[in-house]
N, C-alpha and C positions, 0 to 999 in steps of 0.2 A: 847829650841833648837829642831829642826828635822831635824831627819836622814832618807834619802830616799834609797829605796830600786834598790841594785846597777844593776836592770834590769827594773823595770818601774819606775813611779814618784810617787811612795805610801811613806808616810811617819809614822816612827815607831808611829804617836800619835793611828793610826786609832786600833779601841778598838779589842782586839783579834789576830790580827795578828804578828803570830809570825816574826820572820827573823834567816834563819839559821849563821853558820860561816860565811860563805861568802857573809853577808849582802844582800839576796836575799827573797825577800819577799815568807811568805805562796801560797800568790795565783797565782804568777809567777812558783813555782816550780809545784803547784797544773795543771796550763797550761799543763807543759813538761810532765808530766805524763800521759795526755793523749793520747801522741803518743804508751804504753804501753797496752791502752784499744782496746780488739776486740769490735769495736760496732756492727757488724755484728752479733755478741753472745748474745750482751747488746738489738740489737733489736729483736733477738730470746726470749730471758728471759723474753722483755715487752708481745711479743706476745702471750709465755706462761702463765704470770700471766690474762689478760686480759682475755684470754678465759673462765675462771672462774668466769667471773662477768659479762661476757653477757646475756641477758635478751631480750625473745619476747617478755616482754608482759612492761616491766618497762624502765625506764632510767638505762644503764648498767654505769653510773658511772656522777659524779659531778664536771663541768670544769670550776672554778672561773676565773671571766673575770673582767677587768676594762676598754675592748674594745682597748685597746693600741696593738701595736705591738704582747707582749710576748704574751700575751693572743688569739690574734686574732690565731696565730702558734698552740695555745696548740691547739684550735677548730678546727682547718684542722687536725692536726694529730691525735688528736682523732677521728674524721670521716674517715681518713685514715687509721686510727688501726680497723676498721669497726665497731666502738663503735657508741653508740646512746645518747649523751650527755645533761646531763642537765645543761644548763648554767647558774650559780648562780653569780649577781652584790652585792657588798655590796656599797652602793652609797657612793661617796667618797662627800668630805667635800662642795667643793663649788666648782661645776661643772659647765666646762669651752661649751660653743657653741660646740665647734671642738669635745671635747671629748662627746655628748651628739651628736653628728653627727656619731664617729665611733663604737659606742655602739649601734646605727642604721642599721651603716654599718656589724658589728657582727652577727645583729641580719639576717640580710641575707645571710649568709652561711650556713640557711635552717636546724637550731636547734633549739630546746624548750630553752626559756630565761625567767628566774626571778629575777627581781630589790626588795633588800628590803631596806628600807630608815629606819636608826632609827630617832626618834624622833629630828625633828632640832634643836630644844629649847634646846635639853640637850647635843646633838652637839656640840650647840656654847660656851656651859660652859665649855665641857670638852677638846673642843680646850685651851678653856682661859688657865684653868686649865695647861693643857699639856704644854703652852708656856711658861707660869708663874712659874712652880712646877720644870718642867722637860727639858725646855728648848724647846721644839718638840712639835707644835701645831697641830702636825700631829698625836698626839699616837692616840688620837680614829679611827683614819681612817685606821694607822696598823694594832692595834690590832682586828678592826672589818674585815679587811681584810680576819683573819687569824682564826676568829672565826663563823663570820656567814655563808661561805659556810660548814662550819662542823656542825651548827647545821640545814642547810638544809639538810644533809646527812642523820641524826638521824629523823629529821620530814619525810623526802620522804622515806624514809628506800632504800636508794641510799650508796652501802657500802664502792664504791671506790671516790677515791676524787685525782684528774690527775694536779697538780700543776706542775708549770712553772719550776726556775732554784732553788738550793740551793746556793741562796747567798752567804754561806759561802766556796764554792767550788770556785763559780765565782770571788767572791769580797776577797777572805780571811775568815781563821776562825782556830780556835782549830782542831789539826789534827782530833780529834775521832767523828767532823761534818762534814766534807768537803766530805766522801764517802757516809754519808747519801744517803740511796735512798727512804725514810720515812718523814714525815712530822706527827710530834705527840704533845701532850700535852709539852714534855721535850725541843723539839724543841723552839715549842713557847713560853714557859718561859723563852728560854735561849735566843731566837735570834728575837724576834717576835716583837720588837719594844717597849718592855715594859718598860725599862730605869727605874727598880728599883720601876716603880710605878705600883702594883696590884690592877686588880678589887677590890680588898676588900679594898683597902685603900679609893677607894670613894666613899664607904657605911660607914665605921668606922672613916672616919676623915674629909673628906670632905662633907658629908650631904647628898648625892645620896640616894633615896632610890633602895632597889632589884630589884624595875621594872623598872628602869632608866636605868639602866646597865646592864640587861638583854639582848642586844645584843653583848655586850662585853665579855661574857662568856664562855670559853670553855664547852661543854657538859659535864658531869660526866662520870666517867666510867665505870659506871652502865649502861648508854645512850650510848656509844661508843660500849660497848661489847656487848648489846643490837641487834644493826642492825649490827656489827661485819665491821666498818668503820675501812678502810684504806689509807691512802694520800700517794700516790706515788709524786718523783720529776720526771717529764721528763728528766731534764737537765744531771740524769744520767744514761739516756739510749739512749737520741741520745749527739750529738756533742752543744750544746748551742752556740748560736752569735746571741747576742744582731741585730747587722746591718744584716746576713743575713736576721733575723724573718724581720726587718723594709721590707728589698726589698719583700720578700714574702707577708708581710701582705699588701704593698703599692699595689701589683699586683692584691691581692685579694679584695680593693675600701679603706683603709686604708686613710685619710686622715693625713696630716703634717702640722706643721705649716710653715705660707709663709717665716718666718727666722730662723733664727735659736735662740732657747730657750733660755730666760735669763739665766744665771748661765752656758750654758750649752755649748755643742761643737757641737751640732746635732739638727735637725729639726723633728725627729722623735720620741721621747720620752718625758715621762712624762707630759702628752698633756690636762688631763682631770679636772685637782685640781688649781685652783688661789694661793693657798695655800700652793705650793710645795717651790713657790722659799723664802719663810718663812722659811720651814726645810732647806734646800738644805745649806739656809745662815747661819743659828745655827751651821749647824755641822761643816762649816767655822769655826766659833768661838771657839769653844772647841776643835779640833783638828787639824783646816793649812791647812785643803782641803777641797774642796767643789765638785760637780758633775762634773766639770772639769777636774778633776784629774781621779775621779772613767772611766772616757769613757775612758778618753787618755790610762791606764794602759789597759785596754780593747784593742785598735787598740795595741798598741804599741807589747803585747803577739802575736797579729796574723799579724805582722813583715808590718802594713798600718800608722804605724807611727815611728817616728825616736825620739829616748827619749828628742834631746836637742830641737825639736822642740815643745815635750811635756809642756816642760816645760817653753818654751817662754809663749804657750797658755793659762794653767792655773795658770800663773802670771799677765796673764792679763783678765783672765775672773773670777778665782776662787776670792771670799771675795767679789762682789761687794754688793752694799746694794740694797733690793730687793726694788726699787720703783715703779716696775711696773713687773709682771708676765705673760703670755701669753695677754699681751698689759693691764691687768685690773692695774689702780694705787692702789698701798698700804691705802693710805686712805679710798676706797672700800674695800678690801679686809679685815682692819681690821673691819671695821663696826660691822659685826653682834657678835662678840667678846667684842663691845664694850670698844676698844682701842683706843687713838690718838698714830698719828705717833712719839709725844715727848715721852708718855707713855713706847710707843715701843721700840723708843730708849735707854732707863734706863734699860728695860729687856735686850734689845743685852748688855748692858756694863755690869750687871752681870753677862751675861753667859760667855765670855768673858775672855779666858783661860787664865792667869797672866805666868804660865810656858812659855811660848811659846808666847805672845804678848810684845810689849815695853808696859809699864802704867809710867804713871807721875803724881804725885798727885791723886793717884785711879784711874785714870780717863785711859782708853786705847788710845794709842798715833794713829792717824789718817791720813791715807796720804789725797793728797788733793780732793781723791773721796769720802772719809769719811772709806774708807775700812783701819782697824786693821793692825798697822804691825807689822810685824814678827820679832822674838827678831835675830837668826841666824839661817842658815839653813848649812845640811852636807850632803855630798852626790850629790849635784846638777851639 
């Protein structure tokens, strides 16, 4: 059964967020309270921390980019904040034209940019891995997300590191996250994608040697206190909107896709990974919502959507099954994984939440798109 949140359409499965008495989700009340923040102070406090880390002669700070939207934003307002940024990519799994066009485009907002690729061979194992183990063929591409711009930090001896939103402000989270204005090792243990599976577990049981997953590794904190690295969120020093950064970054040579993204409600996001609408459909599976849901509770907080219309739309876009992602078919995409589409099938049906789905005979009951249905739902 889910019960959705009696102000957007988030439902109690998504992990972490609370709901208070009045059945009101974490990251709706987390919304309202930012009528409470002077950002005018918030952007006094960024402009006082940064002065401390500007630099003649060096990179004053490290601005992880995937060339999308949020990223394209951080890179103007760090050049806006008068910083001098070094732009760090950790290259994401199987990169799409478009997104390999606006990572071009990035690169021309007239900043220093470094792409590091780990190794693809061990890439595609630890997709398998990830899809197989953990449900999320995406964990190395989170986890590397979250780790190789910080050991850029430690090599360039680069001490601040200017990340995007704290997801768990935006999206929901445990009160004692959501004010985070830090991004640290505890951070990304707790929220960073890891799904219970740690680097060491794919040296100790899965077969990985040290140097395999050596980009997967947060620094020591020997290496940390070292160059004396720090990750700020943006997100809590200016105002965060996913659609305003799209309008801004589109202004700035921002490429979109011509329709709008499977799984999705928008044309402007998550634009660079074949691979995404694989995750996107997982977390379907295990919780009732999918990226349709996560935008609509987004518009619906800053009063551009009406919750029952919400809920028309990710009824009928959230759960579909990914057969084709930024126009590549599923067949492609799972290739270098070395999976068939039947293969793949039998992993969706184990992930495959049994709380919360009809099953008959093990098997998950299917409407007639092949999309999981829901056992009932409360709140809608």
């Amino acid at each position: 059964m889910l019960t959705y949140c009696f102000r957007c359409v988030m439902p109690d499965t998504k992990p972490d967020l609370p709901f208070d008495e009045d059945g009101v989700c974490g990251a709706c009340r987390n919304f309202e309270r930012r009528t409470e923040v002077d950002w005018d102070d918030r952007r006094r406090e960024i402009e006082s921390i940064l002065e401390r880390y500007r630099s003649e002669s060096h990179w004053d700070c490290i601005v992880p980019v995937s060339g999308g939207k949020d990223s394209t934003v951080q890179v103007l307002t760090a050049v806006e904040l008068g910083m001098n940024p070094l732009c760090v990519t950790a290259t994401t799994c199987d990169l799409s034209d478009i997104g390999r066009r606006n990572i071009t485009n990035l690169e021309r907002l007239g900043v220093d940019h470094v792409t590091f690729t780990p190794n693809p061979g061990v890439r595609a194992r630890l997709n398998r891995l990830g899809l197989t183990e953990v449900g999320d063929i995406s964990w190395p591409e989170h986890v590397g997300i979250f780790t190789i711009p910080v050991q850029a930090a430690v090599s360039y001896g680069v001490p601040l590191i200017m990340w995007g939103e704290n997801s768990q402000h935006e999206y929901g989270g445990p009160a004692s996250a959501v004010g985070n204005d830090t991004l640290d090792r505890s951070w990304l243990e707790e929220f960073g994608g890891l799904l219970g599976l740690r680097v060491e577990d794919l040296v100790s049981t899965y077969g990985f040697t040290q140097r395999e997953v050596r980009p997967y590794r947060y620094p020591s904190d020997e290496e940390l206190r070292r160059v004396g690295v720090t990750g700020l969120f943006l997100g809590y020093f200016v105002p965060w909107d996913g659609q305003a950064n799209a309008v801004i970054a589109q202004a700035n040579g921002l490429e979109v896709f011509p329709s709008t993204v499977e799984g999705s409600l928008v044309d402007y996001e998550n634009l660079d990974n074949h691979q995404t609408g694989i995750h996107d459909y997982f977390k379907f599976l295990k919780f009732g919502f999918g990226r349709a849901t996560d935008i609509a509770c987004l518009h619906i907080r800053r009063g551009r959507l009406a919750r029952e219309d919400a809920f028309a739309l990710m009824r009928r876009l959230d759960g579909r099954f990914p057969w084709t992602y930024l126009g590549k078919p599923l067949d492609e995409i799972l290739e270098p994984i070395d999976m068939t589409v039947d293969e793949f099938v039998a992993v969706c049906d184990r992930f495959t939440n049994r709380r919360i789905f009809a099953f008959e005979d093990g098997v998950p009951v299917k409407d007639a798109t092949g999309r999981p249905v829901l056992k009932q739902r409360v709140g809608t």
